[in-house]
C-alpha positions as a printed Julia matrix, in Angstrom:
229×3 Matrix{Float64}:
   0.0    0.0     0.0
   1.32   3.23   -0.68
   2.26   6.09    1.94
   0.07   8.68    2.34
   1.95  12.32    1.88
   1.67  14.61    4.62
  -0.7   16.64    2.78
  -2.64  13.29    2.35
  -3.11  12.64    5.92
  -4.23  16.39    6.53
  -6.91  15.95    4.27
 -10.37  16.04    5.76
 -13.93  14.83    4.56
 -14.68  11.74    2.43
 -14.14  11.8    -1.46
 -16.47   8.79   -2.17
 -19.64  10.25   -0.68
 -22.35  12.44   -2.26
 -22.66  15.48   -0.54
 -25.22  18.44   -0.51
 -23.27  21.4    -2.54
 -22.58  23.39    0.55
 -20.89  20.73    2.6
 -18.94  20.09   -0.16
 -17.83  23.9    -0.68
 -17.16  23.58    2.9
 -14.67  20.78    2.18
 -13.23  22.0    -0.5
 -12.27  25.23    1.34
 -10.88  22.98    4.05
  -8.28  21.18    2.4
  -7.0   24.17    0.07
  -3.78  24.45    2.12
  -1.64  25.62   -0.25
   0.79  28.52    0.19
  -1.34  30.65   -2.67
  -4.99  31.52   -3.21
  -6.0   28.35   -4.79
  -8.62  27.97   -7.5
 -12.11  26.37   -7.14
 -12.91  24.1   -10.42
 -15.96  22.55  -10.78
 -16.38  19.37  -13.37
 -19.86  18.37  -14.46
 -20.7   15.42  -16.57
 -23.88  15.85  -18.8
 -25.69  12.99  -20.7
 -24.49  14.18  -23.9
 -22.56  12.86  -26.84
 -21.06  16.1   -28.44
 -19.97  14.29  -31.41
 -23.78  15.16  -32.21
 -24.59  18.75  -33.52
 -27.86  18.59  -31.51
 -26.22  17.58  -28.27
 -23.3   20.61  -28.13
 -23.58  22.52  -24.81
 -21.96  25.71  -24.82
 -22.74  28.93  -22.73
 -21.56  31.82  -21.42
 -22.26  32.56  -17.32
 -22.25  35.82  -15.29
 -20.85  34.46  -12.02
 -22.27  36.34   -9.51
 -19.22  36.76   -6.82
 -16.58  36.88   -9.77
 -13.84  34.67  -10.94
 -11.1   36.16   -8.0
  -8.93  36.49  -11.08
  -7.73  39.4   -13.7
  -9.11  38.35  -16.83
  -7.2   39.74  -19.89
  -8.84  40.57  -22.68
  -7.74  41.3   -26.27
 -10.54  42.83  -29.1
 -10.37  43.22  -32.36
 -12.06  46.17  -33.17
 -11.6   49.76  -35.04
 -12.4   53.49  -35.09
 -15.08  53.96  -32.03
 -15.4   50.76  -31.32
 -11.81  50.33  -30.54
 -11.74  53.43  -28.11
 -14.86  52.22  -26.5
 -13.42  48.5   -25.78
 -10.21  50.71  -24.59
 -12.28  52.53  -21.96
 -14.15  49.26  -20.85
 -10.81  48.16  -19.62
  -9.78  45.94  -22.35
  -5.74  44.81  -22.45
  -5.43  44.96  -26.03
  -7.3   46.59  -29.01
  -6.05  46.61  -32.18
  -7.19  45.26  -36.01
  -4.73  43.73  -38.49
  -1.98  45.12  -35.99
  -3.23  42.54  -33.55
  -3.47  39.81  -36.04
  -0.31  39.88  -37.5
   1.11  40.12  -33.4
  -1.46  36.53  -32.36
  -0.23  35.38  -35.57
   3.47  35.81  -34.99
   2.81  33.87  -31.68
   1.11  36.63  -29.15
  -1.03  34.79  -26.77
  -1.01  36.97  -23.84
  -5.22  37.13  -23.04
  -7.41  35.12  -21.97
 -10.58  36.08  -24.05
 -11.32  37.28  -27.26
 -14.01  39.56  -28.08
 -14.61  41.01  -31.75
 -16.99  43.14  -33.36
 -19.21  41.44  -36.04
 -16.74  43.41  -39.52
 -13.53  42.57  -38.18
 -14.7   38.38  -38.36
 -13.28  38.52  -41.67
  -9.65  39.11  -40.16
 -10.2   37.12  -37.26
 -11.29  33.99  -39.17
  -7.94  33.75  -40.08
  -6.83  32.93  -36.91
  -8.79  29.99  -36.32
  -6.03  27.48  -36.26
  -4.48  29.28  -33.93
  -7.49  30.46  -31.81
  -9.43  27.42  -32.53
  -7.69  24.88  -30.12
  -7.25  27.04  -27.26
 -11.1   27.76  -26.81
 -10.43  31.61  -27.47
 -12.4   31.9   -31.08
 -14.79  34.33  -31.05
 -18.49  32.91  -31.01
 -21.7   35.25  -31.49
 -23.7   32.3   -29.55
 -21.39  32.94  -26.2
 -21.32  37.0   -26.68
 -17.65  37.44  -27.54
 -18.87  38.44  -31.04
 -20.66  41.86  -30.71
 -21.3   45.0   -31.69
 -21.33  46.07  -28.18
 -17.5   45.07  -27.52
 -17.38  47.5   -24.59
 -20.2   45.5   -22.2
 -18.33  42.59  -23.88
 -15.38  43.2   -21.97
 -16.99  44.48  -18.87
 -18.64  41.5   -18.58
 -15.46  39.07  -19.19
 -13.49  41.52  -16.63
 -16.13  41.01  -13.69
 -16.63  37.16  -14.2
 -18.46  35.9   -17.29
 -17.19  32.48  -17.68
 -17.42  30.56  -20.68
 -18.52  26.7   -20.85
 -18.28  23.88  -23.72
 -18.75  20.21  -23.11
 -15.61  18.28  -23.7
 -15.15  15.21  -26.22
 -15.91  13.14  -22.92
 -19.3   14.55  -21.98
 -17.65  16.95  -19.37
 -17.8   20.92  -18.75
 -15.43  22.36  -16.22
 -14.56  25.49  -15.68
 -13.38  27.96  -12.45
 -15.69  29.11  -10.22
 -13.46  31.26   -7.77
 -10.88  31.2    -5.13
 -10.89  29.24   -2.26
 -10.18  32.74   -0.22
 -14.28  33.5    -1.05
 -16.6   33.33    1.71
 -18.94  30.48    1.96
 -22.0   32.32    0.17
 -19.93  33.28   -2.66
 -19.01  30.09   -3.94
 -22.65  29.12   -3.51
 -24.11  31.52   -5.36
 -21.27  30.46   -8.08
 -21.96  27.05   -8.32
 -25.39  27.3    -8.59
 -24.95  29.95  -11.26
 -22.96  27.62  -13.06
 -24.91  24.76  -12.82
 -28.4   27.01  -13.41
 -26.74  27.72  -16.69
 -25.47  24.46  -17.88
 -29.06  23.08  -16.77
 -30.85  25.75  -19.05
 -28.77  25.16  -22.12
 -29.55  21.59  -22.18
 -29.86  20.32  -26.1
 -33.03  18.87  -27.28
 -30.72  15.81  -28.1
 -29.97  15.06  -24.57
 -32.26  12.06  -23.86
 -32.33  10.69  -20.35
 -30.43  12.11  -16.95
 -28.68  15.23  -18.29
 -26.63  16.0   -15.36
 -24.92  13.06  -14.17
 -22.1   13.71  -11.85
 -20.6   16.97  -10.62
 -17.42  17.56   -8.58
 -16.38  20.42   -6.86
 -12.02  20.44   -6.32
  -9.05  23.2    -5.62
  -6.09  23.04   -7.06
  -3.81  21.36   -4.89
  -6.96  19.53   -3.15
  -9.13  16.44   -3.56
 -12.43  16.2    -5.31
 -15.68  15.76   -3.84
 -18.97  14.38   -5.54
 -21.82  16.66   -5.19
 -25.28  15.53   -4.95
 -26.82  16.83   -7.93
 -30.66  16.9    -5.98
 -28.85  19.21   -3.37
 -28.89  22.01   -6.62
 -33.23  21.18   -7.47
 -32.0   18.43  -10.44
């Protein structure tokens, strides 16, 4: 049998059990004992195949309590809308400028946001965008006209979410230095949101399994009835 680490032993709760949300936010903020603010993920696997068109779940969420982290954002935009994406508090703004830097290899951001005439340039970039989740998508709001509510939103903690090859959508849901109510209020957020963008493909339980982790920490199963599924 293998020996248990010292952070092992330290490690409170039981991983195997199904537990109502809170009690497992609870736990999760227990065992983040890490030296830095560690991040709370949360993994949810939906009765999907998303190899089928009319199964794909994919969202964008306005966490209520924030992500507890700085969010850069680049947008490809020109003229007005440029200077209004500027003032919004967006990193980076810039047209073929911008292109030819994420094209040479730039890939400091974290979201992209483009207004609907620059899609043209930014199409270009979708092998590079593409794999990394960043392409901008009119269904998740990072295609706009409105680029500067765009970023406002991605700056105070809209999170994006796309089901995985494996039936799974995970995604941060703050740090494990928020209070108690403010992880609550961001899970069920989350959850509220993956529930009401289920496909009219999805044919029997459409939430199976969700599981609530820090970085550093274990994982514990959350009883999906504790959330009204």
């Amino acid at each position: 049998m293998a020996k248990q680490t010292k952070a092992q032993k330290a490690r409170t709760g039981v991983t195997q059990d199904l537990l109502p949300f809170a009690d497992a936010i609870k736990l999760v903020k227990d065992n983040a004992k890490a030296k830095f603010d560690e991040s709370i993920e949360i993994a949810v696997n939906l009765g999907v195949d998303p190899r089928h068109a009319d199964q794909q779940v994919r969202g964008v969420v306005n966490l209520p309590s924030g992500t507890g982290r700085d969010v850069r954002v680049a947008v490809f935009a020109k003229d007005a809308k440029a200077a209004e994406a500027t003032a919004a508090g967006a990193d980076i703004v810039g047209a073929e400028d911008l292109y030819e830097k994420i094209n040479g290899g730039f890939m400091d951001f974290d979201r992209v946001i483009a207004s609907p005439d620059m899609m043209a340039l930014v199409g270009r970039l979708g092998k590079v965008l593409g794999p990394r989740g960043l392409m901008p998508n009119p269904k998740v709001g990072t295609v706009t006209p409105n680029v500067a509510q765009a970023v406002k939103d991605a700056k105070s903690g809209a999170v994006e979410f796309r089901v995985e090859k494996a039936g799974i959508a995970h995604g941060g849901i703050g740090k494990a230095s928020f209070d108690q109510a403010a992880l609550e209020a961001n899970v069920k957020a989350y959850v509220d949101a993956l529930n009401k963008a289920k496909p009219a493909g999805a044919k029997g339980t459409y939430v199976k399994r969700i599981t609530l982790s820090s970085t550093m920490g274990p994982g514990f199963k959350i009883d999906p009835t504790s959330l009204g599924l």
